[in-house]
Every structure is written in structure tokens, then in C-alpha cells.
C-alpha positions in Angstrom: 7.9 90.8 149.2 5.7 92.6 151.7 5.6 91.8 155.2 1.6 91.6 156.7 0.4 92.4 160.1 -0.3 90.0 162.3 -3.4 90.7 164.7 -3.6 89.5 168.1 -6.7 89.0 169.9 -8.6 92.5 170.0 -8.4 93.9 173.5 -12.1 94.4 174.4 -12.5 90.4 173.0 -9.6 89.7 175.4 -11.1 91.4 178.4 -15.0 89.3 177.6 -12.7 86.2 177.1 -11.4 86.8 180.6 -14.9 86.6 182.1 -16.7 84.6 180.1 -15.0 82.2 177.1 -17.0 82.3 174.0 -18.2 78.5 174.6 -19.6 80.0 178.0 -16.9 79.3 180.5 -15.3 81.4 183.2 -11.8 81.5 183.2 -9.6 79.7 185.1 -6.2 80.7 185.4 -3.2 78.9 185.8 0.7 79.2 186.7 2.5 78.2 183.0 5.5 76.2 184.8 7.5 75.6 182.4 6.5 78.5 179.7 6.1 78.1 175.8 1.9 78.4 175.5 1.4 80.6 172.4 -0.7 83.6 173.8 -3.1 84.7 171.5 -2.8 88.7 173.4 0.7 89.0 172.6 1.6 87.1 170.3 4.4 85.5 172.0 5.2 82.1 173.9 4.5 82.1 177.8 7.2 82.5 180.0 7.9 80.3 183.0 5.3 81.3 186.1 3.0 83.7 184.5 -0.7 83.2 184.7 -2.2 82.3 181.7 -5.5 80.7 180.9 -6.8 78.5 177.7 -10.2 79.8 176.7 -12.8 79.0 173.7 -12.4 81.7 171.3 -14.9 82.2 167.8 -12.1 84.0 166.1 -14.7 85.2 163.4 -17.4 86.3 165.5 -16.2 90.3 166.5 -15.2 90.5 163.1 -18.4 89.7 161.8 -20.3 91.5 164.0 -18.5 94.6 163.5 -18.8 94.3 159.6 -22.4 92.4 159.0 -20.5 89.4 157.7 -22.8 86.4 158.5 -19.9 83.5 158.6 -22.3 80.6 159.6 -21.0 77.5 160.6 -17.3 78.8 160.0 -18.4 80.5 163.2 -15.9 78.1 164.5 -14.7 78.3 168.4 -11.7 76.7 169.8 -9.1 77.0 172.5 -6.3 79.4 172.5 -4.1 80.5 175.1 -4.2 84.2 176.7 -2.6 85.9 180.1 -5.0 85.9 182.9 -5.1 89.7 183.2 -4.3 91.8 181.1 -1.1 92.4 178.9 0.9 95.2 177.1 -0.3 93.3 174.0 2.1 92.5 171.2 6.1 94.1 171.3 7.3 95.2 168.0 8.7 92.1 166.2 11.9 91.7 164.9 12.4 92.1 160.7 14.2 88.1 160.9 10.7 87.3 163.2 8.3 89.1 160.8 5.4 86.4 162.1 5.1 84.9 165.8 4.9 81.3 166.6 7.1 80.7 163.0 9.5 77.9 163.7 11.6 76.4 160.3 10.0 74.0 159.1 6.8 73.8 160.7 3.5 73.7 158.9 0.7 75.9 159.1 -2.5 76.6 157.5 -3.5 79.9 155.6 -7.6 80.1 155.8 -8.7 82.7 153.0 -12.3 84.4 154.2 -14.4 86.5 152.1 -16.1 90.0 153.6 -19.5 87.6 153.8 -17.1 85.3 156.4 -17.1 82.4 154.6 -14.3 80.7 153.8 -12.5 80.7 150.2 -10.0 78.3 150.6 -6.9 77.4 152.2 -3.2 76.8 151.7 -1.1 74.7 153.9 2.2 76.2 154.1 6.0 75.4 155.5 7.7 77.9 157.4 9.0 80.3 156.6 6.4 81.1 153.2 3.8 82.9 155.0 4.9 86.1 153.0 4.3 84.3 149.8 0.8 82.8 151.1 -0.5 85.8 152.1 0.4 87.5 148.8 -1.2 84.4 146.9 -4.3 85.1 149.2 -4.4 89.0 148.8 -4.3 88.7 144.9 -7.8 87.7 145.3 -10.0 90.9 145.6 -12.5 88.3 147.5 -10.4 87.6 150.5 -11.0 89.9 153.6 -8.5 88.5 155.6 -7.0 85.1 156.8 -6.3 83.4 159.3 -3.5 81.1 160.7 -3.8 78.0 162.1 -1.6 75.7 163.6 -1.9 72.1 161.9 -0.8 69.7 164.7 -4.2 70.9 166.7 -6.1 73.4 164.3 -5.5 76.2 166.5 -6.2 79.6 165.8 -2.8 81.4 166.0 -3.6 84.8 164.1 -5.3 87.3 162.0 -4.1 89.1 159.4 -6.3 91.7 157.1 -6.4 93.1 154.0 -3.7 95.3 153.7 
């Protein structure tokens, strides 16, 4: 099976986000006291007294712009979590910890876009299986990307591209 890239939150996305949110909001930091938000910037859980922030993020939006892709209402915005200030982005993951976030057993949901940014489907899928659900999604010449999304809140965890 191949193993697929996640993609964190683009760095010059992260550093508008860190101004301005993309539902118009300045940020406002905070001391994570017990640890465990999943930052978008890293792609890794919080750790106990770093400053993080949740933001509104359009995870399509840069995307689209940088392509011509005209997602319309799948021009979604939601929260995620980032550091305050600006990180070493994501560390090299391990080959047992091929994704971030992935828990056994947990669900998630695979959302298949086209290069037009509108979305082709989706797949809800139990951890681990995101191998298999990106290969599922990939076989279709009309997906661009996808994106993962956690089901307990519909948050927008990652990216990952055609390969």
C-alpha cells in the first residue's frame, strides 16, 4: 500500500490566520494547560503550556485560489487549532504513525474534491484504513485531493493531494 502525505496548514495561510481568522477574527491566544489540541501547523497534539489559538479556517479557499477552482458553498470555514506564533511546522513521522491525529479505532471522514473544488463524495473510515481510503479515492482521475475530517465535531484535520 502506499503511504500519502499529509499537508499541514500552508505557512503563509498560517501566518494570515494569525492576524486575521478567515471568519474575520483576530487571534487570541491562549496557554493549552493541559495539552492534546490537534494543531493544524504541525500536525501534532499540543503540549502542556504552549500558546495556541483556535481560529476559523476555509480549508479550500488557498487551494482554490492558487488553482482557479471555484468550490462554492464547499467554501466551508471552521475552527481548527494552531500555535500562536509560529512553528517548525510538521517533524518527520514515524512509519507505525504514517497519519497524525490516528488513534485505533476512531472514525474519520475522507472528503473526495475535484480540481473544480467541489466535492465527489466521501468515505467514513475506522482507523487505521486511511491508506486504503486514499487509494479508493485516488483511483478516481477526478479527485484532486481530500481532505480529513474528524467526525465527533467535523473538523478539518488534513490535506492530502494527488500524489
Amino acid at each position: 500500500m502506499d503511504t500519502f502525505t499529509p499537508r499541514a496548514v500552508e505557512p503563509a495561510a498560517l501566518a494570515a490566520l494569525r492576524d486575521t481568522d478567515d471568519a474575520g477574527r483576530p487571534l487570541r491566544p491562549y496557554t493549552a494547560e493541559e495539552g492534546g489540541e490537534p494543531l493544524r501547523c504541525c500536525l501534532r497534539r499540543a503540549r502542556p503550556g504552549e500558546s495556541v489559538a483556535l481560529v476559523s479556517y476555509a480549508p479550500l479557499r488557498r487551494w482554490a485560489a492558487a488553482t482557479g477552482a471555484a468550490p462554492g458553498a464547499y467554501d466551508e470555514v471552521g475552527p481548527v487549532f494552531v500555535h500562536a506564533e509560529e512553528c517548525a511546522g510538521p517533524e518527520e513521522r514515524k512509519p507505525s504513525e504514517p497519519y497524525p491525529f490516528e488513534r485505533a479505532g476512531v472514525l474519520r471522514t475522507v472528503r473526495r474534491y475535484g480540481a473544480d473544488g467541489r466535492i465527489l463524495g466521501g468515505r467514513l473510515v475506522e482507523l487505521p484504513g486511511l491508506d486504503e481510503a486514499f487509494t479508493e479515492a485516488f483511483a478516481d482521475p477526478a479527485v484532486a485531493l481530500v481532505h480529513v475530517r474528524a467526525v465527533e465535531y467535523g473538523c478539518f484535520l488534513f490535506e492530502v493531494r494527488r500524489p
